[in-house]
C-alpha positions in Angstrom: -1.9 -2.0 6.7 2.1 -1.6 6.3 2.9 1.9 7.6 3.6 4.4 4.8 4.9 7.4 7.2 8.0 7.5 9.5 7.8 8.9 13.1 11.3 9.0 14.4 10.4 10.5 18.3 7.0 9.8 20.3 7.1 14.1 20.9 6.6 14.2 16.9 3.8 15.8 16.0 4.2 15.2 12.3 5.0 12.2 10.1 7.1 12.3 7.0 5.3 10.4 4.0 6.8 7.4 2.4 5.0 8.0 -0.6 2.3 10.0 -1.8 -1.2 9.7 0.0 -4.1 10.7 -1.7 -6.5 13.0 -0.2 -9.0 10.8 1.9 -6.3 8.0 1.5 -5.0 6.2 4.8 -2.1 7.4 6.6 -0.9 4.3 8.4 1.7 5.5 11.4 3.8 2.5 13.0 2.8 1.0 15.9 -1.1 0.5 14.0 -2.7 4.0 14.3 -4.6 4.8 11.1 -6.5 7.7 9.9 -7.8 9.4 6.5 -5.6 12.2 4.7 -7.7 15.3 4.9 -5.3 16.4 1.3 -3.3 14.8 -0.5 0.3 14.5 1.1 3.6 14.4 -0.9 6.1 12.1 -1.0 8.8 13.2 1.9 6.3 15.7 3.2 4.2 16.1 6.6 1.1 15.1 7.8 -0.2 16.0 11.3 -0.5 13.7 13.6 -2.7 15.2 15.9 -4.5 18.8 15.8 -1.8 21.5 16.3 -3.3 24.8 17.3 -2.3 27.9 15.4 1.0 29.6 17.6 1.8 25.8 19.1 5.0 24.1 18.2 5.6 21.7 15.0 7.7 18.8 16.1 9.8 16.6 13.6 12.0 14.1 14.2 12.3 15.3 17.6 12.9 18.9 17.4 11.1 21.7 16.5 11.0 23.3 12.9 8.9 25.9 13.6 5.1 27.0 14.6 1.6 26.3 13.5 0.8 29.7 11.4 -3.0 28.7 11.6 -4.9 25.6 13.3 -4.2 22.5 11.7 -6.0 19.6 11.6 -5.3 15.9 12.3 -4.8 14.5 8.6 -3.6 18.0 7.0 -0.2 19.2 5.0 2.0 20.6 7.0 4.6 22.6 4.8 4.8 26.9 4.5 1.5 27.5 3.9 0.6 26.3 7.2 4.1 27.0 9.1 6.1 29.6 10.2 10.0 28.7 11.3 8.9 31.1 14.9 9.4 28.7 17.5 5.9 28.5 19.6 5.1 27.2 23.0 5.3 23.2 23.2 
Protein backbone atom coordinates (compact mmCIF):
# COMPACT_ATOMS: atom_id res chain seq x y z
CA UNK A 1 0.00 0.00 0.00
CA UNK A 2 1.41 3.61 -0.94
CA UNK A 3 2.24 5.32 2.35
CA UNK A 4 -0.37 7.87 3.35
CA UNK A 5 1.70 9.48 6.49
CA UNK A 6 5.13 11.27 6.43
CA UNK A 7 7.86 10.38 9.06
CA UNK A 8 10.61 12.92 8.58
CA UNK A 9 13.21 11.45 11.55
CA UNK A 10 13.59 7.62 12.66
CA UNK A 11 13.27 9.29 16.61
CA UNK A 12 9.55 10.25 15.42
CA UNK A 13 7.20 8.93 17.35
CA UNK A 14 4.32 10.33 15.39
CA UNK A 15 3.33 10.48 11.69
CA UNK A 16 1.61 13.38 10.15
CA UNK A 17 -1.52 12.13 7.88
CA UNK A 18 -1.56 12.66 4.26
CA UNK A 19 -5.16 12.46 4.19
CA UNK A 20 -7.82 11.56 6.32
CA UNK A 21 -7.83 7.85 7.75
CA UNK A 22 -10.78 6.44 8.90
CA UNK A 23 -11.05 4.84 12.20
CA UNK A 24 -9.97 1.06 11.67
CA UNK A 25 -8.52 2.34 8.26
CA UNK A 26 -4.70 1.47 7.46
CA UNK A 27 -2.03 3.75 8.29
CA UNK A 28 0.66 2.84 5.88
CA UNK A 29 4.22 4.51 7.25
CA UNK A 30 7.15 4.48 4.53
CA UNK A 31 9.53 1.94 4.56
CA UNK A 32 6.17 -0.88 4.48
CA UNK A 33 5.01 -0.88 8.19
CA UNK A 34 1.20 -1.01 8.37
CA UNK A 35 -1.31 -0.96 11.03
CA UNK A 36 -5.18 -0.17 11.70
CA UNK A 37 -6.26 3.53 12.96
CA UNK A 38 -7.65 3.02 16.38
CA UNK A 39 -9.90 6.69 15.34
CA UNK A 40 -10.16 8.34 12.66
CA UNK A 41 -7.06 10.67 11.91
CA UNK A 42 -7.28 14.07 10.22
CA UNK A 43 -5.75 15.23 7.35
CA UNK A 44 -2.25 17.01 8.61
CA UNK A 45 -2.71 15.52 12.01
CA UNK A 46 -0.82 12.71 14.23
CA UNK A 47 -1.05 9.25 14.68
CA UNK A 48 1.23 7.31 17.07
CA UNK A 49 3.52 5.28 15.94
CA UNK A 50 4.20 3.30 18.66
CA UNK A 51 2.62 3.30 22.42
CA UNK A 52 3.72 6.50 24.15
CA UNK A 53 3.24 6.28 27.95
CA UNK A 54 1.54 9.11 29.67
CA UNK A 55 4.64 11.80 30.99
CA UNK A 56 6.99 10.32 27.97
CA UNK A 57 8.06 12.63 25.17
CA UNK A 58 5.96 13.25 21.78
CA UNK A 59 8.49 13.45 18.90
CA UNK A 60 7.72 15.12 15.44
CA UNK A 61 9.69 15.74 12.82
CA UNK A 62 12.60 15.26 14.97
CA UNK A 63 12.00 17.36 18.01
CA UNK A 64 9.79 17.37 20.67
CA UNK A 65 6.32 19.22 20.83
CA UNK A 66 5.43 18.29 24.01
CA UNK A 67 4.36 15.21 26.48
CA UNK A 68 1.96 12.38 26.40
CA UNK A 69 -0.89 13.80 28.97
CA UNK A 70 -2.28 10.21 29.27
CA UNK A 71 -1.05 6.70 27.63
CA UNK A 72 -1.55 6.58 24.16
CA UNK A 73 -1.89 3.89 22.02
CA UNK A 74 -0.23 2.68 18.77
CA UNK A 75 -2.96 3.82 16.10
CA UNK A 76 -4.45 6.80 18.34
CA UNK A 77 -4.86 10.87 17.60
CA UNK A 78 -2.40 12.56 18.96
CA UNK A 79 -3.53 16.36 19.22
CA UNK A 80 -4.44 18.43 22.84
CA UNK A 81 -6.66 16.12 24.08
CA UNK A 82 -3.99 13.77 24.49
CA UNK A 83 -0.81 16.27 24.78
CA UNK A 84 0.52 18.72 26.89
CA UNK A 85 3.46 21.16 25.30
CA UNK A 86 5.58 20.03 29.03
CA UNK A 87 8.53 18.49 27.72
CA UNK A 88 8.78 14.77 29.26
CA UNK A 89 11.57 12.32 29.60
CA UNK A 90 12.69 10.76 26.10
Amino acid sequence: MKPNVVVIKEQDNVAVALEDIPGGGVVAVPGGDEFPAREKIPYSHKVALSDIPSGCTVRKYGESIGCASLDIRKGAWVHTHNLTVEAGPS
